[in-house]
N, C-alpha and C positions, 0 to 999 in steps of 0.2 A: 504494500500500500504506500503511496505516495506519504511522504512525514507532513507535507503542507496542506495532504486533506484530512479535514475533521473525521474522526471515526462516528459512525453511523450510532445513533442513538440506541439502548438497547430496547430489546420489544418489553414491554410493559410485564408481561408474564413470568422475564426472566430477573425482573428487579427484584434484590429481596425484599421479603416482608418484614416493615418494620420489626420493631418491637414494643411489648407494653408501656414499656416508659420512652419511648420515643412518641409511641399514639397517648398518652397522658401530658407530655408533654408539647404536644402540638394544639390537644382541648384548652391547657391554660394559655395558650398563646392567642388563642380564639375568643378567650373569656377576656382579657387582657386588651383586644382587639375592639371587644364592644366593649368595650369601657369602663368592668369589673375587677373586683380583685379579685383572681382566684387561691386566694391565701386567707380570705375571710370563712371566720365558720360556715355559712351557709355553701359555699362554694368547697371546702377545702377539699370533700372527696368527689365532688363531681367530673374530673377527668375518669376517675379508677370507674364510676358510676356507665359512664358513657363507654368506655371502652369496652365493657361486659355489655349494654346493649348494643356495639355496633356487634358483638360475635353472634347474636340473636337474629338482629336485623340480616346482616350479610351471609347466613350460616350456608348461603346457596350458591358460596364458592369453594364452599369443599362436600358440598353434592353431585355425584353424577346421574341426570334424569334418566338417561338410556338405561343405567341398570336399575334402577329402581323398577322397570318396565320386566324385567328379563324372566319372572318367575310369572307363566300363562301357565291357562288351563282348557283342556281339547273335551273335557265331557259336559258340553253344553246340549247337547239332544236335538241338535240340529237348528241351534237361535239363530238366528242372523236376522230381528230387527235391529233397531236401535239401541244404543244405552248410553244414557244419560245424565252425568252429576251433575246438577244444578244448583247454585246458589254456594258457591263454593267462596270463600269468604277469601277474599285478598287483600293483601299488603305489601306495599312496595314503596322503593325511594324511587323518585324521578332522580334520572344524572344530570340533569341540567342545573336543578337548586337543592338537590339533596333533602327535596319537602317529602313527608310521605303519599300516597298514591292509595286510598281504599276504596274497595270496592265489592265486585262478585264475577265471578267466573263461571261457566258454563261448559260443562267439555260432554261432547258425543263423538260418538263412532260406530259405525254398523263390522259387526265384527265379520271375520274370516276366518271359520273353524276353529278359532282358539279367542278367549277373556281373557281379560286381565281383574285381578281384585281391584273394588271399588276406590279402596283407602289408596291404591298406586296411583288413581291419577290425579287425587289432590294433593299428593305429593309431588310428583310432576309438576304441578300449580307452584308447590312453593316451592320446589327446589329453581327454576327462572324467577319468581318472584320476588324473594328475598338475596336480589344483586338487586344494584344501578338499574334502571330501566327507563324504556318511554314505554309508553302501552302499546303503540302499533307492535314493537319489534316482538314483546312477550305476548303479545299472541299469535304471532309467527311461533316462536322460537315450539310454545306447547303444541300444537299443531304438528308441528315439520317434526317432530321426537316424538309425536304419536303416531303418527301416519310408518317412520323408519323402524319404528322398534318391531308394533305388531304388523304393520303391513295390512288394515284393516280395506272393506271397500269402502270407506268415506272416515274421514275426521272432519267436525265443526269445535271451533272456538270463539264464544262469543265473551268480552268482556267490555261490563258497565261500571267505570269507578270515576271519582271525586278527586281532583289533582289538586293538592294544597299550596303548589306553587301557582294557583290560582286562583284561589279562595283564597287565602290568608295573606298575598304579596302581589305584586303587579298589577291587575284589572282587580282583584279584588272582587270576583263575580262566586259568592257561593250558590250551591244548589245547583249547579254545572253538570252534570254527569258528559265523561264519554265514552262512546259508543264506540267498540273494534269487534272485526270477525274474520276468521281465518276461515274458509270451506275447502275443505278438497276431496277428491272421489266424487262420490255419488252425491254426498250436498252440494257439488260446486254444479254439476252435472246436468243432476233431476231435479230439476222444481219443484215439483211432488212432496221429494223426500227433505228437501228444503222447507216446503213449506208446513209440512209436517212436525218437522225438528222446532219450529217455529211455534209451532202451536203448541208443543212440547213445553219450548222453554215457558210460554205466558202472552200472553196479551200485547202486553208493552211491546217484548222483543219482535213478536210478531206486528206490529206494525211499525216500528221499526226499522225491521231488514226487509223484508216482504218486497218490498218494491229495490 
């Protein structure tokens, strides 16, 4: 490599991860920031405080959703409609302000000779949930990791949540909901079965996506 060219930055994945009192000491630098002491009693453990919930909040970067998926089951007695978790309860940071993001999640799939257990795909849900996120991408992300694990003839992901980097900062608009839906296979396909799922999920969503 040339000595006069800069070496290329490294990929974010390969940086190490800090440590607890580097992230404790980056929260009193934030407290410090907006204009508090973080040396005063009411403050004094709120770095150690924060750093325990970001391993809560973010615990879905040392989840892998594909295996969570990996244990199906083939004695279904020949089901292939729909199935359907509904009202599957979300929480997420946006990456753009680090506000949280709640809502509810919706996940079908018309299976192909083999289920998966219910409790797997709302973990699925939270294992992309709890990272960074915007909404479009994570209902890609649960979609596309349901559609490659089981290999189903349809996946839909519908999700309705409240971004609080918009209620509480900027426009300041609460009561907002947005709307995202991932269809593929046979939802994106048949209308029918679209419309169906629809009716499934409720009222609302179905008029809603419907059109």
């Amino acid at each position: 490599m040339n000595l006069m060219t800069p070496a290329p930055p490294r990929a974010e994945a390969e940086t190490p991860r800090p440590t607890r009192a580097e992230a404790e000491a980056a929260i009193r630098t934030l407290l410090r920031w907006a204009g508090d002491d973080p040396a005063r009693e009411g403050l004094r453990d709120t770095p150690a405080r924060v750093a325990r919930a970001y391993e809560e909040f973010f615990s879905g970067y040392v989840t892998d959703p594909r295996a969570v998926l990996e244990r199906t089951f083939e004695e279904t007695d020949g089901y292939d409609e729909i199935v359907l978790l509904r009202d599957i309860r979300l929480e997420s940071h946006c990456e753009h302000h680090m506000a949280p993001i709640i809502g509810r999640v919706h996940v079908a799939y018309l299976p192909h000779r083999r289920v998966v257990g219910i409790s797997k795909l709302a973990r699925v849900v939270e294992a992309y949930a709890r990272r960074f996120q915007i909404q479009e991408k994570l209902t890609a992300q649960i979609a596309n990791t349901i559609q490659d694990v089981l290999a189903p003839r349809g996946v839909a992901v519908v999700i309705e949540a409240a971004h609080q980097c918009m209620t509480t900062r900027g426009v300041h608009k609460p009561g907002v909901t947005m709307v995202t839906s991932r269809m593929l296979g046979a939802f994106r396909d048949d209308p029918a079965t679209r419309r169906e799922l629809l009716a499934m999920i409720g009222s609302h969503g179905a008029a809603t996506w419907e059109g």
